[in-house]
Structure formats: C-alpha cells, structure tokens
C-alpha positions in Angstrom: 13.0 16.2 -1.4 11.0 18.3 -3.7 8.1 17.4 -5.1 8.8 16.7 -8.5 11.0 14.4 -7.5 9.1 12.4 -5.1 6.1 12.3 -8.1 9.0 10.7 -9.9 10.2 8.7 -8.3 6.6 7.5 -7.5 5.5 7.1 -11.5 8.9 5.3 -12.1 8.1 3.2 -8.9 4.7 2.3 -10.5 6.2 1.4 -13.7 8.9 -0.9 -12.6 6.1 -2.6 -9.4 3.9 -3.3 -12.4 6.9 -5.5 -14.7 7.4 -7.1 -11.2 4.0 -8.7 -10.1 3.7 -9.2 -14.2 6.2 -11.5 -14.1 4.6 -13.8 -10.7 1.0 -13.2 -11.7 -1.6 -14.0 -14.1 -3.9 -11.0 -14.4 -4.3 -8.2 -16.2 -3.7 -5.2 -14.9 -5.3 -2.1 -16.1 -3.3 1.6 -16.4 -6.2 3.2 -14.8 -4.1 3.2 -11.0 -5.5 4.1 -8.0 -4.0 4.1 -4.5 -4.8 3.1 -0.9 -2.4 4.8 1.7 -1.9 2.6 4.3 -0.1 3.9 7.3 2.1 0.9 9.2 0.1 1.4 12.3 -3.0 4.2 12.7 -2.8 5.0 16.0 -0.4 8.4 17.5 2.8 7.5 18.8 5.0 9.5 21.4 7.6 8.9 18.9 5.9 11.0 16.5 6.9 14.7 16.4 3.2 16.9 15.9 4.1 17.3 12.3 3.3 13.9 12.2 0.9 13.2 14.3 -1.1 15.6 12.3 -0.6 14.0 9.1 -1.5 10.6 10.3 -4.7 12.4 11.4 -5.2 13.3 8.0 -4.4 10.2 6.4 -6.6 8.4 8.7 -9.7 10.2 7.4 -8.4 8.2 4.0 -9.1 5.1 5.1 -9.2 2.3 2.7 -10.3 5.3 0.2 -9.0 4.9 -3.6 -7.2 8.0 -4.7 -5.5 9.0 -7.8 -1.9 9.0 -7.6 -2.1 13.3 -7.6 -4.0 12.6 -4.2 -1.7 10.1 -2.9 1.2 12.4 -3.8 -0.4 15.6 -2.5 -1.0 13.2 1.3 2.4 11.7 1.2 4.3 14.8 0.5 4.6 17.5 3.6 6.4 20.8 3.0 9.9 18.5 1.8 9.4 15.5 3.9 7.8 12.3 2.9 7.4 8.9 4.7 10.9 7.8 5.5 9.5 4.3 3.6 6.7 3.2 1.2 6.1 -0.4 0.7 4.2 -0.3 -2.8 2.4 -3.2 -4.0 -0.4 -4.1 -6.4 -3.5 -5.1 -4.0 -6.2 -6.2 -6.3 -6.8 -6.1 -10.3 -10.0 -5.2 -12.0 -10.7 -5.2 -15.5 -11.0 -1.6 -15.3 -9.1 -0.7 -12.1 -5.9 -1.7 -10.4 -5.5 -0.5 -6.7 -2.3 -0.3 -5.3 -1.1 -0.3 -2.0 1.4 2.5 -0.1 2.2 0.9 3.0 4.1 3.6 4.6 6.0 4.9 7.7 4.7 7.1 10.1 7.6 9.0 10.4 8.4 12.3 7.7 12.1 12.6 6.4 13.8 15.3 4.5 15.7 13.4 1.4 19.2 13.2 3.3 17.3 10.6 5.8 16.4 8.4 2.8 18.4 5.2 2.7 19.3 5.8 -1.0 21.9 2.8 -0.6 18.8 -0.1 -1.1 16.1 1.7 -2.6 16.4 2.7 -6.4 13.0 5.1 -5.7 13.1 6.3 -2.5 11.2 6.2 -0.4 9.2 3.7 -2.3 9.8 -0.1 -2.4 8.0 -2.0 -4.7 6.9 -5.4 -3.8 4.9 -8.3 -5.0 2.8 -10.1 -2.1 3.1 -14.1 -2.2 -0.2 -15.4 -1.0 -0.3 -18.2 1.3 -0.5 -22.1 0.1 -4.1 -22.4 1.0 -5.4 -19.1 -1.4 -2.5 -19.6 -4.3 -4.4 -20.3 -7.5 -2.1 -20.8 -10.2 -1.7 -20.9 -14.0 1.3 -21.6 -15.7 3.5 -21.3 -12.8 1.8 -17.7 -11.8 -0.6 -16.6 -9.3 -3.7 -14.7 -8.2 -3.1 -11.5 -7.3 -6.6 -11.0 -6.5 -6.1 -13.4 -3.2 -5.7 -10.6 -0.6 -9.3 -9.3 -1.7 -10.2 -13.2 -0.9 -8.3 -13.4 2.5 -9.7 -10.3 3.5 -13.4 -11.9 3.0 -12.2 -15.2 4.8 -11.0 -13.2 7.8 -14.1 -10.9 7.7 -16.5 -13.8 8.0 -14.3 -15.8 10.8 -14.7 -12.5 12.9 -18.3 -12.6 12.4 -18.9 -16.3 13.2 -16.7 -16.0 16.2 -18.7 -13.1 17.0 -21.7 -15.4 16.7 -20.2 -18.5 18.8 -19.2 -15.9 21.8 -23.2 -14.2 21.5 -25.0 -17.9 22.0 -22.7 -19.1 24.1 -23.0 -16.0 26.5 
C-alpha cells in the first residue's frame, strides 16, 4: 500500500467513525484528533516475523501516548505494509480534544493481504464501543462516550483495594 493511500484511507476512516458514534452518543466531539495506538497484545510472538517484532518494539515505547494522526500514520506505516487490521474507535471526548483509539494487529501486510471484501478503508474498521448496563448514561436515547475513561478508573481502584485486602491479610 503506499502511503498516501493508507493516510486516506485513515482521514476518510476518521470522517465516517466520527457520523457513527454521532449518531449513538451525546457529546461533542472536537476536530482537534489525537490517537492512541493500541497493539492487540504487547508482548513478541514467535508468529511475528523480525520486521514486526521490531515495530511492536517501537510502538510499545508509545504507550497510551496521544499522537497526531501524522505520527500515528508515520508508526502504522512500514516500508508498504501496515497492520493487517485497525479497529478505530472514539475513546474519550474533551471539549478541546477527542482521542481515538487504533486497536491494531500485530501482524504487517502489503495491500493484496487486506480483506478489501468487508472493510470500505482498509485496514481500518471503525467502530462505536457500547458501554456496559451499569456505566450507560443516557440522554435522548444516546450514550456516554466518556464511560471507558470511567471504567478504566473503576478497574484501577478495584486493583488497588484488592491489592490492599491481599497486604493486611498477609
């Protein structure tokens, strides 16, 4: 794939993911776009050739780091090949901000291994998240989107107590 392309396909990924979680959630989200890359897993595989290995090693040192989409692009595209899938979905919404998430494979394809049959911007898939019962806040039929930033704090805190309860009871 060359890179033109890919940044295409990326900003026309963006535009449509954005009309999506519009029409399912309530906030406003702001044009200023940044990016979290999120590999599916961060540890090294056997499965992964070196090529890979050492650009999961790079995108590792990225962790939970907001980037501008010309430094998401630059880490997700390697000499032709990009991550043979990118799940793309809004994470959290700011007045100012709204980070979105690349949640993407491991594994670096040339275009011909792209499944161009389901995805209209390959390798990207947009998504909208649907937050559980227990965090959905809703107004006029729409939702949160902020609720990952607030399960993320829940589960922070449980690991700490739990932490706590195994300490005292030695």
């Amino acid at each position: 794939m060359e890179k033109e392309k890919f940044s295409h396909n990326f900003t026309s990924a963006i535009a449509f993911l954005i009309d999506f979680t519009k029409q399912y959630c309530f906030n406003e989200l702001s044009k200023n776009y940044k990016f979290i890359i999120t590999p599916n897993s961060r540890n090294v595989s056997d499965h992964l050739n070196v090529e890979e290995k050492n650009k999961l090693e790079q995108l590792n040192k990225f962790q939970n780091r907001l980037l501008s989409q010309s430094e998401a692009t630059d880490l997700l595209f390697q000499k032709g090949k990009v991550p043979l899938w990118i799940n793309i979905a809004v994470r959290e919404s700011k007045p100012d901000i709204t980070v979105i998430d690349l949640f993407c494979s491991r594994r670096f394809r040339t275009e011909d291994e792209l499944n161009h049959v389901a995805d209209q911007y390959p390798p990207f898939h947009p998504l909208v998240p649907v937050p559980p019962d227990s965090l959905r806040i809703e107004q006029d039929g729409k939702y949160n989107i902020n609720y990952q930033k607030r399960l993320n704090t829940l589960r922070k805190r449980k690991g700490v107590l739990n932490k706590l309860i195994r300490l005292f009871k030695g």
